[in-house]
N, C-alpha and C positions, 0 to 999 in steps of 0.2 A: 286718105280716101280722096285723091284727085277727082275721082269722077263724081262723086257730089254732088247732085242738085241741089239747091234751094227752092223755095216759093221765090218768085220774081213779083215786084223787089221789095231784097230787105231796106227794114229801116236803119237808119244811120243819126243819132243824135242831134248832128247838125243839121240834117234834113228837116228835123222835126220843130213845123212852127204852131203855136197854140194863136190861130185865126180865131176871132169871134165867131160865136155862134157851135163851134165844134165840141164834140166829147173830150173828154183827159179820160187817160185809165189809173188805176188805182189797185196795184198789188193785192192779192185777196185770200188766193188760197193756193195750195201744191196738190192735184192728183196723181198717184202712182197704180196704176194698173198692170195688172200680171198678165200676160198670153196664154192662153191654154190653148184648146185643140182647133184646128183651124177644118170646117166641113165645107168642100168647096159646093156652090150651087149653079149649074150650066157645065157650058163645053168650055174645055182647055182647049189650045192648039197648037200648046207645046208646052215642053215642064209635067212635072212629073203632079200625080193629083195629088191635093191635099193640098197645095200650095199654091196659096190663091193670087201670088205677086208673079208667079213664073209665068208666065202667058198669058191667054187674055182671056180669062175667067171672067164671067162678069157678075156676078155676085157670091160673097163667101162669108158666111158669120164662121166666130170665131169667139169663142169661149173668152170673158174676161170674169171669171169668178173671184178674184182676191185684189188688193190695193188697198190703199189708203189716202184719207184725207187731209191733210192737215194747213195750219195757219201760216198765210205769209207772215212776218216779223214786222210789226205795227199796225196790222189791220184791226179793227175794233168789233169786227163782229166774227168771234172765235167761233169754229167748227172741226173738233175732232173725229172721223171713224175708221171704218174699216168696212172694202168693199165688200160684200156676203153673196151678191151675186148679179151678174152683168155678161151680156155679149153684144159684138159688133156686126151688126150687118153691114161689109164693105159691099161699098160697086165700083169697082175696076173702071177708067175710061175706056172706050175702043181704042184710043190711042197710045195705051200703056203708061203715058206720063202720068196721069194724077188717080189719086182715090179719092171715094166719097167714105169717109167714116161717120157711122151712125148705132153711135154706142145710146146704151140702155143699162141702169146701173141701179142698186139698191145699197144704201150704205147705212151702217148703221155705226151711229155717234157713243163717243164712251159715257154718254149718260141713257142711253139704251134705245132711244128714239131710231124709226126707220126711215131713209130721206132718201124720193127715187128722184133720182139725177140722169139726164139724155146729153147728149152733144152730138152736132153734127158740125160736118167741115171741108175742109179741102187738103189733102195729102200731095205731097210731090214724090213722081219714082225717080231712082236710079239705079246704076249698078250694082253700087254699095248693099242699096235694099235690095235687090234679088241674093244678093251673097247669102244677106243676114238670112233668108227664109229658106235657102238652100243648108244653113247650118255652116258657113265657111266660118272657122274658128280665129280667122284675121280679120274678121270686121269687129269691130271694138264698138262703146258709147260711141252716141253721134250729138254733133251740134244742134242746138236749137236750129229751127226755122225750116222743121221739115211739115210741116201741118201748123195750120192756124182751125181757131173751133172756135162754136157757138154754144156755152152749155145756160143749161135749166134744173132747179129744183123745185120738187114740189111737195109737201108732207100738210100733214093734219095736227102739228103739233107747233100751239100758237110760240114757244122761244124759238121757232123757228122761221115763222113765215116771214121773217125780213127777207131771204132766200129766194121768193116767190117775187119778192116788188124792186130786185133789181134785173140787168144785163151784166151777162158775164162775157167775156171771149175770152179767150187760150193759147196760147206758143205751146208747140210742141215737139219731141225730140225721144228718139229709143234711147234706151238703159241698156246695155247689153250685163249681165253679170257670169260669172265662171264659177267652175265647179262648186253643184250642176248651172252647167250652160242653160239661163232663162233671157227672155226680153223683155220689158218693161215699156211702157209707152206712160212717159210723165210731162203732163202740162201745166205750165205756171198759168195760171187762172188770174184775171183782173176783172174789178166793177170798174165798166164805163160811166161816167162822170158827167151827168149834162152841164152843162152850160149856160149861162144865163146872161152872159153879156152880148153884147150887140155890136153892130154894126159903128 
């Protein structure tokens, strides 16, 4: 997939300096969400309807009912479920490069508790991605660093509310899977880390 964008720019290890005063992030959790039906809302101006990546739609939800939650490997505060019900209200730029996702999620944990989870963010287009919505069976998984997000929990159930008194953000990247042909949008999820040393 040469024509690939990214978000501009990726990070790079060595780039990475831990300055006083800054955040760290800290590995937390894996979401995996399934796509279902996409209902475009406005005018297209080209690309066939229903598909809200093909032209310049400017806003489209889209059905995310199923997914799942589960723990990054040493995080301490375990959260397993399964998505029961969710959609995204994308907005399309006028310029066709980026999206705004602004998902809405209710998840419920395998100890039965309901946890309504939001993110919002920033998407990059390309080519690649009009394939993938056009159904082209040569676009495969794609790399991380196609969207970065901001998410939130919020529930009534106090083994819960540590959820509620952090900051999360997110990397994100499509699943493509095969028979049946589904996409998946999965983001590794980190707690930002305050800092408390100085200058």
């Amino acid at each position: 997939m040469d024509e690939l964008q990214f978000l501009n720019p990726l990070s790079k290890e060595a780039e990475i300096k831990q300055l006083p005063g800054f955040p760290r992030l800290k590995p937390a959790y894996i979401l995996k969400i399934n796509l279902g039906q996409i209902l475009s809302i406005g005018k297209h101006s080209q690309g066939e309807p229903g598909l809200c990546m093909c032209g310049v739609s400017y806003l489209c939800r889209q059905e995310t009912s199923t997914g799942s939650l589960t723990t990054a490997d040493g995080y301490e505060h375990a959260v397993t479920g399964e998505v029961v019900y969710g959609a995204d209200w994308l907005i399309n730029d006028p310029d066709e490069k980026h999206a705004r996702p602004n998902l809405k999620l209710l998840i419920k944990t395998d100890d039965g508790i309901v946890l309504s989870s939001e993110y919002t963010g920033v998407a990059v287009f390309s080519e690649p991605i009009n394939r993938m919505w056009q159904g082209d069976p040569s676009v495969k998984t794609f790399p991380f660093g196609i969207s970065t997000t901001v998410h939130s929990f919020s529930t009534g159930e106090p083994k819960y509310k540590h959820l509620e008194q952090k900051t999360f953000v997110g990397n994100g990247r499509f699943v493509i899977g095969e028979n049946p042909r589904t996409i998946c949008v999965e983001s590794r999820i980190s707690e930002v880390i305050a800092s408390c040393d100085g200058d």
